[in-house]
N, CA, C, O and CB atoms as a CASP TS submission, in Angstrom:
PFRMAT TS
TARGET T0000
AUTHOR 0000-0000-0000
METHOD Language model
MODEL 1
PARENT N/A
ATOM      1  N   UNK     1      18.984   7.023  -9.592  1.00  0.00           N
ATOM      2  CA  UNK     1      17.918   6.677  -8.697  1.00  0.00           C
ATOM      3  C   UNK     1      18.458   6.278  -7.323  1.00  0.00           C
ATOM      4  O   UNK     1      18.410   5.086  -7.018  1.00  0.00           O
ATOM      5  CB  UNK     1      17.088   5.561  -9.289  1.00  0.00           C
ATOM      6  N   UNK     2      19.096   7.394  -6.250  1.00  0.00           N
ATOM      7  CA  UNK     2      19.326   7.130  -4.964  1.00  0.00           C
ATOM      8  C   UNK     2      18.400   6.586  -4.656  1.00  0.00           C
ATOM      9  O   UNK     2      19.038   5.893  -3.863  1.00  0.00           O
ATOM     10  CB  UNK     2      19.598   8.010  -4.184  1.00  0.00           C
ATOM     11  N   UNK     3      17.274   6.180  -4.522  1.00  0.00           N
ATOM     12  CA  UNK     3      16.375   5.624  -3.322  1.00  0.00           C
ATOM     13  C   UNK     3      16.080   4.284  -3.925  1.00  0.00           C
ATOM     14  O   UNK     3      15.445   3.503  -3.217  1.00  0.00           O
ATOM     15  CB  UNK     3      14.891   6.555  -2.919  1.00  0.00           C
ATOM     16  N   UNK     4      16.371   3.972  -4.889  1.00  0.00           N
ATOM     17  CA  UNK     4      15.739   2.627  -5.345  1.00  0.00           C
ATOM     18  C   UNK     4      17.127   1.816  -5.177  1.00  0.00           C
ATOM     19  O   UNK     4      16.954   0.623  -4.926  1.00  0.00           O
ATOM     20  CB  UNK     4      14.977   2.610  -7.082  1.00  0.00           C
ATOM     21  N   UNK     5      18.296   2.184  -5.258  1.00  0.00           N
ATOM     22  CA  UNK     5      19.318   2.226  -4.639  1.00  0.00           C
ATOM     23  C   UNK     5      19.027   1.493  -3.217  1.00  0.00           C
ATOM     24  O   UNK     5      18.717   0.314  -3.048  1.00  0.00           O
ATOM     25  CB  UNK     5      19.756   3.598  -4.626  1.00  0.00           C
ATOM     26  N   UNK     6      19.201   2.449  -2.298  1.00  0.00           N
ATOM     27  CA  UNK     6      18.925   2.121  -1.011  1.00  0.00           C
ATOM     28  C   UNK     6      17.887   1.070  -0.159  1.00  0.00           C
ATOM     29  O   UNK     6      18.003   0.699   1.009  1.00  0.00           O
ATOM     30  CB  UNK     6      18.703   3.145  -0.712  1.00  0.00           C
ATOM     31  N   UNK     7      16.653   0.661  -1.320  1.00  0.00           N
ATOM     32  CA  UNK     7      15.783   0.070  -1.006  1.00  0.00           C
ATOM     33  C   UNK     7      16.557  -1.627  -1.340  1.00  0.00           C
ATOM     34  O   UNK     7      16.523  -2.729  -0.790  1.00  0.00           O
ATOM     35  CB  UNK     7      14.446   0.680  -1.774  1.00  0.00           C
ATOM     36  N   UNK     8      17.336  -0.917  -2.776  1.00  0.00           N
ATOM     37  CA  UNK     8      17.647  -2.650  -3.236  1.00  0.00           C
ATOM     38  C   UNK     8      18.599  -3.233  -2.112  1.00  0.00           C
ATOM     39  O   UNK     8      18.633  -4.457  -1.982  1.00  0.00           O
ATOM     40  CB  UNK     8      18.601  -2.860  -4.960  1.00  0.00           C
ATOM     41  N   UNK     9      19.110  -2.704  -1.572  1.00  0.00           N
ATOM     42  CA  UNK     9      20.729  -2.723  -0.752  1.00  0.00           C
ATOM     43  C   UNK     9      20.333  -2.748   0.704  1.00  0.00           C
ATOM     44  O   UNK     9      21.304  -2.990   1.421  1.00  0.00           O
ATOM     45  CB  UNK     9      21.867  -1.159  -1.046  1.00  0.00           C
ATOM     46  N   UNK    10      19.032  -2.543   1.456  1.00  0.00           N
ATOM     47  CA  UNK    10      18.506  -3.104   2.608  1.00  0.00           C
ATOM     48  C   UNK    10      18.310  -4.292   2.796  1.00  0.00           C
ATOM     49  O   UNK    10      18.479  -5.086   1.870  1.00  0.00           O
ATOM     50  CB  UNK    10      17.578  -2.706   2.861  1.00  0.00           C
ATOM     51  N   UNK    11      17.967  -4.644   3.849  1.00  0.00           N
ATOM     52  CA  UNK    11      17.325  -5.937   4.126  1.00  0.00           C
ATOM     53  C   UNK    11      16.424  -6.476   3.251  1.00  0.00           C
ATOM     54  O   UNK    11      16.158  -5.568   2.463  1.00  0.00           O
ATOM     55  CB  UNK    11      16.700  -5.906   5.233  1.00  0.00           C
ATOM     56  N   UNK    12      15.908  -7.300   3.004  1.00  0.00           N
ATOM     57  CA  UNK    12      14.761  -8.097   1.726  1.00  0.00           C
ATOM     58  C   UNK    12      14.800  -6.500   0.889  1.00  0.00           C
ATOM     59  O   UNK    12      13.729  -6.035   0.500  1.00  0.00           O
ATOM     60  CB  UNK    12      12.510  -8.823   2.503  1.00  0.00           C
ATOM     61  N   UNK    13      15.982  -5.801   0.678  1.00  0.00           N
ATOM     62  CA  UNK    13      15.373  -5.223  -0.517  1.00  0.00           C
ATOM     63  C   UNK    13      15.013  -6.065  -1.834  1.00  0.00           C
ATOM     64  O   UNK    13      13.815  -6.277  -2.020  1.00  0.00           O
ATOM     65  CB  UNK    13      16.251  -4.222  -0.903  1.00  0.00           C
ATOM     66  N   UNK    14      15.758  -6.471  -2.591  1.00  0.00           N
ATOM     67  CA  UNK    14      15.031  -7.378  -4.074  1.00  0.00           C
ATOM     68  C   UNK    14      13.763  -7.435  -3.986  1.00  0.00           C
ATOM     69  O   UNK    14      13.167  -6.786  -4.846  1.00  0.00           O
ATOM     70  CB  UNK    14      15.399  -8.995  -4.318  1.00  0.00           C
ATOM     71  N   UNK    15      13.032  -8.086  -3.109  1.00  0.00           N
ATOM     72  CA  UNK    15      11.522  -8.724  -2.416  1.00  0.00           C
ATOM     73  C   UNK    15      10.814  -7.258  -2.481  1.00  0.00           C
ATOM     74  O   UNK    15       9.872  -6.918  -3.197  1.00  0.00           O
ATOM     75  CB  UNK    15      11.614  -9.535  -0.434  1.00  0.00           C
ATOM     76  N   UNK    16      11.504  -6.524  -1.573  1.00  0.00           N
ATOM     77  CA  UNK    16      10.494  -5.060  -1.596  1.00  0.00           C
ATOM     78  C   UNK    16      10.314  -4.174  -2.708  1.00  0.00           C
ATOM     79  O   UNK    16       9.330  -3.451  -2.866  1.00  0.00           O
ATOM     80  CB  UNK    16      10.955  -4.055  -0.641  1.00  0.00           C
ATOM     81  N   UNK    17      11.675  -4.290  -3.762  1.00  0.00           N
ATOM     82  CA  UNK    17      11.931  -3.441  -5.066  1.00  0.00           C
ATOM     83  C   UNK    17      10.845  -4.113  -5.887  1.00  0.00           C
ATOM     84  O   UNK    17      10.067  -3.481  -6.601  1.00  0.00           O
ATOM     85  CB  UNK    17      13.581  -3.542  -5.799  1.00  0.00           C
ATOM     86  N   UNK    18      10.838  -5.456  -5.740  1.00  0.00           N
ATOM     87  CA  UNK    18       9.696  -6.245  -6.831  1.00  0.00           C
ATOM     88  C   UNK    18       8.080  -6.063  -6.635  1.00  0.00           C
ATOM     89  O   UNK    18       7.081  -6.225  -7.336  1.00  0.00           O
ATOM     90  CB  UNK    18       9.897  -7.949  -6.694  1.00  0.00           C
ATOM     91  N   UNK    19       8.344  -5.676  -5.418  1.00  0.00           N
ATOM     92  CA  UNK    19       6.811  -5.281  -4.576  1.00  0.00           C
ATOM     93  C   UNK    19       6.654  -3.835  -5.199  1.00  0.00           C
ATOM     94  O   UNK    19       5.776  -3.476  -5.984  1.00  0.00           O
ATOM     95  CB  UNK    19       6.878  -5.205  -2.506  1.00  0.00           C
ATOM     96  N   UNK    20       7.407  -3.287  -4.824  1.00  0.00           N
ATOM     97  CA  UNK    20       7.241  -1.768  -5.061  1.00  0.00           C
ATOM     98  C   UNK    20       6.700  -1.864  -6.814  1.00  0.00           C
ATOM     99  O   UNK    20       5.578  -1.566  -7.226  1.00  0.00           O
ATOM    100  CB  UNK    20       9.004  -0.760  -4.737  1.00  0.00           C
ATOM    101  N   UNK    21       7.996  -2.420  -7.721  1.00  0.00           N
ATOM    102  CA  UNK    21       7.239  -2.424  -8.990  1.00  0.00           C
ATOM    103  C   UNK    21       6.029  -3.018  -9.593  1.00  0.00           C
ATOM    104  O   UNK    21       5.376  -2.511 -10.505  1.00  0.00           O
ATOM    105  CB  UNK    21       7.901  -2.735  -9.644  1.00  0.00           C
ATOM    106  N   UNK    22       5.787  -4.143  -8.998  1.00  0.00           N
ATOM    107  CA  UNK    22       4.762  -4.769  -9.130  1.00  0.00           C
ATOM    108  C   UNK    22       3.279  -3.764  -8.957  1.00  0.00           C
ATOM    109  O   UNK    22       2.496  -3.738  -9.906  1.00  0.00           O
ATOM    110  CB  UNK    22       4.968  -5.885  -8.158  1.00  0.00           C
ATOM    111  N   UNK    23       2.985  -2.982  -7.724  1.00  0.00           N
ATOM    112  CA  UNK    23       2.214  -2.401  -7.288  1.00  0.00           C
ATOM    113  C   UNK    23       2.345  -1.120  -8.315  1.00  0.00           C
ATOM    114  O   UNK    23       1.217  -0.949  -8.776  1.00  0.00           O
ATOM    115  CB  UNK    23       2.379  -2.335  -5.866  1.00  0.00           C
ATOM    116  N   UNK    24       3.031  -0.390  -8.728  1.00  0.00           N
ATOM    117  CA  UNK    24       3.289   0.138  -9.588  1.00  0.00           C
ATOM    118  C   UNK    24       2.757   0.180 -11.345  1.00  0.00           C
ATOM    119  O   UNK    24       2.059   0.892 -12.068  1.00  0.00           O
ATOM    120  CB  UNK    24       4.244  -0.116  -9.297  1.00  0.00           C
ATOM    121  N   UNK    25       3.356  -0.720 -11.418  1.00  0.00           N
ATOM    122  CA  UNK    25       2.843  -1.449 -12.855  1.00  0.00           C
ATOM    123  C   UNK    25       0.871  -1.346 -12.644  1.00  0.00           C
ATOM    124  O   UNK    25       0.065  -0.659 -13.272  1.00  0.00           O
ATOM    125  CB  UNK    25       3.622  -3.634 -12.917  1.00  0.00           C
ATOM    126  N   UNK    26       0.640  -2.379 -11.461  1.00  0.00           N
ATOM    127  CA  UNK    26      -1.066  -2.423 -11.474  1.00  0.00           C
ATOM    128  C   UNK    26      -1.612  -1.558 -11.308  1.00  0.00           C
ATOM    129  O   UNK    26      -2.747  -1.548 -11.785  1.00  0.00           O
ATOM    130  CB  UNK    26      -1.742  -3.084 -10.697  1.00  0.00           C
ATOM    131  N   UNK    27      -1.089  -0.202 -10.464  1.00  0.00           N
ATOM    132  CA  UNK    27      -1.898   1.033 -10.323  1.00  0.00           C
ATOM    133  C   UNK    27      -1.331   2.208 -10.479  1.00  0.00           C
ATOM    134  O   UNK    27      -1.712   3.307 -10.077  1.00  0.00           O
ATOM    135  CB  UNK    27      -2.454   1.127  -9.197  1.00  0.00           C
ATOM    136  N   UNK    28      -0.396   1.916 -11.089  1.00  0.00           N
ATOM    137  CA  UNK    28       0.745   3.641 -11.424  1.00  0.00           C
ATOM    138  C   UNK    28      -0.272   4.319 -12.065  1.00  0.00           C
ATOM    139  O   UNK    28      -0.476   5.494 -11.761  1.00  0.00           O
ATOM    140  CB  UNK    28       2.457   3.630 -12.742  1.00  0.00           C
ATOM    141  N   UNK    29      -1.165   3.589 -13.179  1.00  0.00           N
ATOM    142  CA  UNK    29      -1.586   4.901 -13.931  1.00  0.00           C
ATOM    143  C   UNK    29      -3.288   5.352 -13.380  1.00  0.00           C
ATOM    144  O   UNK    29      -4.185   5.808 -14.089  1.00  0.00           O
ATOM    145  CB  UNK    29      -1.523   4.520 -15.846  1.00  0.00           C
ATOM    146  N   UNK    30      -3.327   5.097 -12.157  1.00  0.00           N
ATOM    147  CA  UNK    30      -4.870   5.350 -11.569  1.00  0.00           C
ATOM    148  C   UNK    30      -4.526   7.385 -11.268  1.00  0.00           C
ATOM    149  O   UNK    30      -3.521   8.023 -10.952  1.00  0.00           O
ATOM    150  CB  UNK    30      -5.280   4.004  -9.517  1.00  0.00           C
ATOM    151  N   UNK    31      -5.786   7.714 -11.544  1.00  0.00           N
ATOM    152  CA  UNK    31      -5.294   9.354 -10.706  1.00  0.00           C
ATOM    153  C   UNK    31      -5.624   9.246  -9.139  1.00  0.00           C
ATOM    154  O   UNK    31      -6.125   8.288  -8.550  1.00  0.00           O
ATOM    155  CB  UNK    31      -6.386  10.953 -11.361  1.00  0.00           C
ATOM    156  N   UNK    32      -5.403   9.904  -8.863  1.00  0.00           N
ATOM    157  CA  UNK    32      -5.584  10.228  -6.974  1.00  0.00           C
ATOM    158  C   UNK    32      -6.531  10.116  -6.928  1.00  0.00           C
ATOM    159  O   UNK    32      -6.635   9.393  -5.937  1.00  0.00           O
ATOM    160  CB  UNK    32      -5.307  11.509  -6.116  1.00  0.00           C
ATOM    161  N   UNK    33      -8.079  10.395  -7.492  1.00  0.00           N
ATOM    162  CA  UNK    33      -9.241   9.903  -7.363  1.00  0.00           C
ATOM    163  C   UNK    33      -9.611   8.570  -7.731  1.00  0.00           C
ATOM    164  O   UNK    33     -10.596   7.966  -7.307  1.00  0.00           O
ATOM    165  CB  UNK    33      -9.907  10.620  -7.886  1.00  0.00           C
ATOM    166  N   UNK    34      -8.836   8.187  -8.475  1.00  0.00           N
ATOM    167  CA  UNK    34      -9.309   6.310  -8.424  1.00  0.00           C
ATOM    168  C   UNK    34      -8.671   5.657  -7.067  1.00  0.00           C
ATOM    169  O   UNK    34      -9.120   4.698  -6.439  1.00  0.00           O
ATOM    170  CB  UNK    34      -8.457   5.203 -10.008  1.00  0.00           C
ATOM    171  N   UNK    35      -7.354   6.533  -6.745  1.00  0.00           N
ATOM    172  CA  UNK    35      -7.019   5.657  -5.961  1.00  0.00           C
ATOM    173  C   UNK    35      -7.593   6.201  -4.944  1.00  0.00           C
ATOM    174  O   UNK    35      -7.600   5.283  -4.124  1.00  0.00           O
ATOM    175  CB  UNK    35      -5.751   5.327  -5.880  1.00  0.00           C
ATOM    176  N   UNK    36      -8.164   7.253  -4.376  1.00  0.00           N
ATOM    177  CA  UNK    36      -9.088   7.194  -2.646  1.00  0.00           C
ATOM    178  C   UNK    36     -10.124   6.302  -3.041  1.00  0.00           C
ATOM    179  O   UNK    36     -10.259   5.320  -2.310  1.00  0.00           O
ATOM    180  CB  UNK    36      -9.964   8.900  -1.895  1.00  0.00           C
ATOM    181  N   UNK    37     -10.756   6.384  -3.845  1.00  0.00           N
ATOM    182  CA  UNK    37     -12.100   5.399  -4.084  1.00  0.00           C
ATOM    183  C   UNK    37     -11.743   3.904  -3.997  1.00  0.00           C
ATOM    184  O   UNK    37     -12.513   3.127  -3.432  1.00  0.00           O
ATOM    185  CB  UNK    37     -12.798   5.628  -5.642  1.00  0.00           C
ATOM    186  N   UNK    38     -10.653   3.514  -4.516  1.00  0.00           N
ATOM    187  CA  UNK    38     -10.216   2.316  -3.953  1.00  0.00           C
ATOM    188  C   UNK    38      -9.989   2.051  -2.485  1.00  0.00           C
ATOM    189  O   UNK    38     -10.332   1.310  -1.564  1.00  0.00           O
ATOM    190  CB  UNK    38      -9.154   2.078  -4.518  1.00  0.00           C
ATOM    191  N   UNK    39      -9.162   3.148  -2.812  1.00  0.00           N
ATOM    192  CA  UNK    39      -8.541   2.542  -0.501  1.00  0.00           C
ATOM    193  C   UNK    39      -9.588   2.907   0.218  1.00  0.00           C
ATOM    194  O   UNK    39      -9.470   2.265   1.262  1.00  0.00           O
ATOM    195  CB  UNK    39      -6.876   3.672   0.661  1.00  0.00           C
ATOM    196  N   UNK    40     -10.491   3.519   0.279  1.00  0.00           N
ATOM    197  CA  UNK    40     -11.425   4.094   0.870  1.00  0.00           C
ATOM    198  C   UNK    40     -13.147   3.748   0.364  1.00  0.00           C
ATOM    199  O   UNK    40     -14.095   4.468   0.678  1.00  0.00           O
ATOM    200  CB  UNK    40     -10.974   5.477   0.714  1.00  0.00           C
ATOM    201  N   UNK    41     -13.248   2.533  -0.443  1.00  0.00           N
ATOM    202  CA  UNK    41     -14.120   1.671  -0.365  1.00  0.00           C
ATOM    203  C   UNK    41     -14.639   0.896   0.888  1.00  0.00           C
ATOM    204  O   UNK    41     -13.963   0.446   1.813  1.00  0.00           O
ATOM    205  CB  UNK    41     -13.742   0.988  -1.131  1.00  0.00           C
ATOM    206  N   UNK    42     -16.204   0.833   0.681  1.00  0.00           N
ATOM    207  CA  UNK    42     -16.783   0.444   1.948  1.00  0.00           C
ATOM    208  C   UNK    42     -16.244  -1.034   2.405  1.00  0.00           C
ATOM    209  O   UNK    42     -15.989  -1.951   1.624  1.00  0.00           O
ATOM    210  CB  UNK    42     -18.391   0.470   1.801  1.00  0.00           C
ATOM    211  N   UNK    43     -16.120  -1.076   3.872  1.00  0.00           N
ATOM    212  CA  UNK    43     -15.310  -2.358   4.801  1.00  0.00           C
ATOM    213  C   UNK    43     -14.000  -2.182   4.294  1.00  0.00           C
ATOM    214  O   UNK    43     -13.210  -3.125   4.248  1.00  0.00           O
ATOM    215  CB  UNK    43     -15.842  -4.131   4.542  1.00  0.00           C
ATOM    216  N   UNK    44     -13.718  -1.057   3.915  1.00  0.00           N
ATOM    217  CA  UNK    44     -12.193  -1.082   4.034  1.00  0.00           C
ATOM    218  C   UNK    44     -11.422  -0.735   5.225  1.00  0.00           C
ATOM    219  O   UNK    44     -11.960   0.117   5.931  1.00  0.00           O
ATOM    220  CB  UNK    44     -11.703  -0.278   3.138  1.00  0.00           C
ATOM    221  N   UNK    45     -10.037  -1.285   5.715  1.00  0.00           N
ATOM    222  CA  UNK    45      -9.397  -0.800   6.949  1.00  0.00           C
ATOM    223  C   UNK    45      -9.551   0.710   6.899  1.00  0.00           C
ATOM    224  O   UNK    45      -9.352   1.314   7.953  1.00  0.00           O
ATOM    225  CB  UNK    45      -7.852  -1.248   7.070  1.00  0.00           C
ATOM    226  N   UNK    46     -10.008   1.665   5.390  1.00  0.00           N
ATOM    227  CA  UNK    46      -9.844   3.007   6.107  1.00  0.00           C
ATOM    228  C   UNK    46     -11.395   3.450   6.284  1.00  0.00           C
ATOM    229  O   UNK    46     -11.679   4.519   6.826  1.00  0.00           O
ATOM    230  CB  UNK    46      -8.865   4.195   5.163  1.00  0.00           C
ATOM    231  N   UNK    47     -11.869   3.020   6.045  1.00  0.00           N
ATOM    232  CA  UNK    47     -13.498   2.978   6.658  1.00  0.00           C
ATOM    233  C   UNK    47     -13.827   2.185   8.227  1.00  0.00           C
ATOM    234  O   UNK    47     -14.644   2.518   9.086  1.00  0.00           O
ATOM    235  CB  UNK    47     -14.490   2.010   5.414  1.00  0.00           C
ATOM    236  N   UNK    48     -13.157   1.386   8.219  1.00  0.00           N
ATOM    237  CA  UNK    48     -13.182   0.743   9.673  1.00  0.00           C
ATOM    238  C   UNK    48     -12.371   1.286  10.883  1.00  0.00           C
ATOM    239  O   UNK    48     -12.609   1.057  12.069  1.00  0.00           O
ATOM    240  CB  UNK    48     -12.720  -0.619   9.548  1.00  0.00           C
ATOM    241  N   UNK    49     -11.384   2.038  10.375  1.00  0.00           N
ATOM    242  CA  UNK    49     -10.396   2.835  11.454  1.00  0.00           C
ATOM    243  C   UNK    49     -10.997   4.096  11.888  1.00  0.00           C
ATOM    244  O   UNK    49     -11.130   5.021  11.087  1.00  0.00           O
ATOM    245  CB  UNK    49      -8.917   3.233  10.827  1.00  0.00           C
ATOM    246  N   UNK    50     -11.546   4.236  13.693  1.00  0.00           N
ATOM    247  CA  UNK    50     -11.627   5.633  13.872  1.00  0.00           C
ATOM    248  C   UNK    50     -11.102   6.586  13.378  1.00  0.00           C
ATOM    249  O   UNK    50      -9.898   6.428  13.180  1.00  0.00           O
ATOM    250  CB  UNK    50     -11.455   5.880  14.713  1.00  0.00           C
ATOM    251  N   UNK    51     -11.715   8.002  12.946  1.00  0.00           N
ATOM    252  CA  UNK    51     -11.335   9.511  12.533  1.00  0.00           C
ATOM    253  C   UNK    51     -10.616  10.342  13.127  1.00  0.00           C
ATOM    254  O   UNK    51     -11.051  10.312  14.278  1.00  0.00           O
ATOM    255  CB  UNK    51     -12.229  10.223  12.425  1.00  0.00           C
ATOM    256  N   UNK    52      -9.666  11.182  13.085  1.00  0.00           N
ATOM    257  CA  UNK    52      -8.947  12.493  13.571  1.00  0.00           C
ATOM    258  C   UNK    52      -8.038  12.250  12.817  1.00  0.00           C
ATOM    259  O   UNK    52      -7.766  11.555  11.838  1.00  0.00           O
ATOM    260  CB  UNK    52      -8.524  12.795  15.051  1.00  0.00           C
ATOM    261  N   UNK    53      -7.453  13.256  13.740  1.00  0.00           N
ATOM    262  CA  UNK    53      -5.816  13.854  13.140  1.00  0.00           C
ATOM    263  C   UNK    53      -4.795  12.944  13.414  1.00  0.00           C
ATOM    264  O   UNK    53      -3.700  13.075  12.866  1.00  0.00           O
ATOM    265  CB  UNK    53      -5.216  15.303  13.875  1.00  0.00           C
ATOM    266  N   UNK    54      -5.093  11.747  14.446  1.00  0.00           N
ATOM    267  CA  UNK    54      -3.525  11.205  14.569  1.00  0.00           C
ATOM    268  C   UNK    54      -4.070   9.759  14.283  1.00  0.00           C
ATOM    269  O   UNK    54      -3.403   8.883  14.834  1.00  0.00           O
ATOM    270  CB  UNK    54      -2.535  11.456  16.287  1.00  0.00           C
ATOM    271  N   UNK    55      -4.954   9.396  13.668  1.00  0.00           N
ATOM    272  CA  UNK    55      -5.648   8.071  13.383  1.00  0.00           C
ATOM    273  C   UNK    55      -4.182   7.448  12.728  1.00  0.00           C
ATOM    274  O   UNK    55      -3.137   7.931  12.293  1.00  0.00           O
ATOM    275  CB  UNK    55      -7.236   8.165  12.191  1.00  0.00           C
ATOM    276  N   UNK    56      -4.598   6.453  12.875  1.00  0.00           N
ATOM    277  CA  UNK    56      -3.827   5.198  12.535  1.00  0.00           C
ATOM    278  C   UNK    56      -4.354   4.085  12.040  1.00  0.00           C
ATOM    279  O   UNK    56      -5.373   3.674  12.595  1.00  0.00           O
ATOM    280  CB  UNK    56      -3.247   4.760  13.495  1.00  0.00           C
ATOM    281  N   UNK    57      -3.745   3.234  10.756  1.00  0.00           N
ATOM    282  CA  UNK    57      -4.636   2.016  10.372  1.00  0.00           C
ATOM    283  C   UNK    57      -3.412   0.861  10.859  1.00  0.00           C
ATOM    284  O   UNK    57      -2.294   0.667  10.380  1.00  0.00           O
ATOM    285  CB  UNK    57      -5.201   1.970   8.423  1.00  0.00           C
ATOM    286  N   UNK    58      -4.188   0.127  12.123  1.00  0.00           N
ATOM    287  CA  UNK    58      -2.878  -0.811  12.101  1.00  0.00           C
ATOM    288  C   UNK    58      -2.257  -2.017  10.911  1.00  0.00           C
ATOM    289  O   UNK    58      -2.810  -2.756  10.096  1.00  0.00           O
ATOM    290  CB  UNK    58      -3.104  -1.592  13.314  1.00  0.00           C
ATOM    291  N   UNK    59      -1.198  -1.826  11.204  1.00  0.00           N
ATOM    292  CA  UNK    59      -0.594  -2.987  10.123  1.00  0.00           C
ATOM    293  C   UNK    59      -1.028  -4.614  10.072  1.00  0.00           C
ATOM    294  O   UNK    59      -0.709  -5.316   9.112  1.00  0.00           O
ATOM    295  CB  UNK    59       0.974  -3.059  10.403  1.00  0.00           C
ATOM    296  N   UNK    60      -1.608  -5.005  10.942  1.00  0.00           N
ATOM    297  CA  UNK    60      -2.522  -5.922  11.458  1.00  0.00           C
ATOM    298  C   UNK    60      -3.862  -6.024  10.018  1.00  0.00           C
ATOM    299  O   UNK    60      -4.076  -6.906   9.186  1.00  0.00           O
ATOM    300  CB  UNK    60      -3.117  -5.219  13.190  1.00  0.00           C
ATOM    301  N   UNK    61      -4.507  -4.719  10.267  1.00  0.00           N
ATOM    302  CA  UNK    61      -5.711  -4.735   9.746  1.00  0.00           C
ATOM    303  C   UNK    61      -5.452  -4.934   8.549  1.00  0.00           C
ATOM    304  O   UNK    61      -5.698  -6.049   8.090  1.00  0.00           O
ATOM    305  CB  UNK    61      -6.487  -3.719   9.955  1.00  0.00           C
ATOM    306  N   UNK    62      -4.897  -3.936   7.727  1.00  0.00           N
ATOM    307  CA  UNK    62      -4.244  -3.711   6.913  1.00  0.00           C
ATOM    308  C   UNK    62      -3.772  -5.295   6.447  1.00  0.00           C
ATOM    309  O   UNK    62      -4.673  -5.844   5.814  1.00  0.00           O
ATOM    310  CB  UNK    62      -3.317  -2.680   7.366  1.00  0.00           C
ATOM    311  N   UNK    63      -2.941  -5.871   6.570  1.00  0.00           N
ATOM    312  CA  UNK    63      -2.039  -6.988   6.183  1.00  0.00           C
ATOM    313  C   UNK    63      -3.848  -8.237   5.724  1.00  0.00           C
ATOM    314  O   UNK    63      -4.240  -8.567   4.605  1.00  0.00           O
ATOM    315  CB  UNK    63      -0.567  -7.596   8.044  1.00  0.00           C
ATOM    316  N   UNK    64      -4.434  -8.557   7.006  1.00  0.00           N
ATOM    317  CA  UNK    64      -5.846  -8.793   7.142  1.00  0.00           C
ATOM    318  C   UNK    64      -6.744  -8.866   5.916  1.00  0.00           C
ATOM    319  O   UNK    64      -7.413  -9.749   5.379  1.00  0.00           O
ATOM    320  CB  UNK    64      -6.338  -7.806   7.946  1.00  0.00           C
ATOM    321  N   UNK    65      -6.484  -7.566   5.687  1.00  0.00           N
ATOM    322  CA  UNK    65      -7.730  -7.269   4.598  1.00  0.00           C
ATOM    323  C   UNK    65      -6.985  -7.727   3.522  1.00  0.00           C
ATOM    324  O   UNK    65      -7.484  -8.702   2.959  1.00  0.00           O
ATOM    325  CB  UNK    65      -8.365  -5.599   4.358  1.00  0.00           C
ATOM    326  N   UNK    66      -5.843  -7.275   3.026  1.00  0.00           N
ATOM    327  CA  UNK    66      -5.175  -7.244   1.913  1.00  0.00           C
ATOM    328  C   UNK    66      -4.354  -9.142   1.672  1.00  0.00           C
ATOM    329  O   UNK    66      -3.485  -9.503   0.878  1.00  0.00           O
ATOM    330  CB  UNK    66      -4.003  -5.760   2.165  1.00  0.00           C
ATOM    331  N   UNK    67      -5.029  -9.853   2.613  1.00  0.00           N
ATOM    332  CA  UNK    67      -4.110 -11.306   2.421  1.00  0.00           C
ATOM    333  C   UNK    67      -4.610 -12.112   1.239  1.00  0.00           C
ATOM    334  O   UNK    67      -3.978 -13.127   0.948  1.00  0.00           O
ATOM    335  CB  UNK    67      -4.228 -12.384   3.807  1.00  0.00           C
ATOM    336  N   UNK    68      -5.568 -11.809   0.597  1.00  0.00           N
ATOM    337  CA  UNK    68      -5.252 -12.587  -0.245  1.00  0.00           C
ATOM    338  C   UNK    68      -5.920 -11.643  -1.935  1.00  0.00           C
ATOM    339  O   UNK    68      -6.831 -11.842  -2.739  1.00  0.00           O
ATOM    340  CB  UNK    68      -5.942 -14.178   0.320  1.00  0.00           C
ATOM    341  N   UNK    69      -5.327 -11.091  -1.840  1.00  0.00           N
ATOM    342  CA  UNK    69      -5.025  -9.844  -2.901  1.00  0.00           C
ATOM    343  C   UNK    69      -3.779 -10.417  -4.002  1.00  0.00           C
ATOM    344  O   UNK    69      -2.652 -10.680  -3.582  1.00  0.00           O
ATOM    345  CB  UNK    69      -4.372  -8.249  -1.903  1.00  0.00           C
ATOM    346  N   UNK    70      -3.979 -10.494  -4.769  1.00  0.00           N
ATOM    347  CA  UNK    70      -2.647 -10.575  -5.869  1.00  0.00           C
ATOM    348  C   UNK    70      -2.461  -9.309  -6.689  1.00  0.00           C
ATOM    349  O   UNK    70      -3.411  -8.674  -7.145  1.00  0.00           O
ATOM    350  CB  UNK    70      -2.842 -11.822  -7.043  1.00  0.00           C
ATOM    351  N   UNK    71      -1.414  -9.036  -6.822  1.00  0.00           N
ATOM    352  CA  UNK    71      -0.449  -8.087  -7.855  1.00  0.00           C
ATOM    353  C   UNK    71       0.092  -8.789  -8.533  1.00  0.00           C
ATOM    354  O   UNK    71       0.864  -8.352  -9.386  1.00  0.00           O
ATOM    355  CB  UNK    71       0.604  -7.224  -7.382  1.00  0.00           C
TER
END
């Protein structure tokens, strides 16, 4: 596993590897349709972020919505 590798061996990797699994564990086994219906539930940052091709959800919003969320 090169990349889990590289993640552990960065900066706060441990912190991010535990994140990564954590998030994993709670929604690894959703299909791609549970998970747009999740992220893309109404007042969500991706319902609140203007449309096109180069849209962006800032990390702001994002962080915002998701603060007091547990995994």
């Amino acid at each position: 596993m090169p990349a889990r590798s590289r993640i552990l061996f960065a900066e706060s990797g441990t912190e991010k590897m535990m994140s990564i699994d954590r998030t994993l564990k709670k929604y690894g086994e959703l299909t791609a349709s549970e998970l747009v219906n999740l992220t893309h539930s109404q007042n969500s940052p991706w319902t609140e972020t203007p449309k096109g091709m180069l849209s962006q959800i800032e990390l702001e919003t994002i962080k915002e919505y998701h603060q007091f969320e547990q995994i």
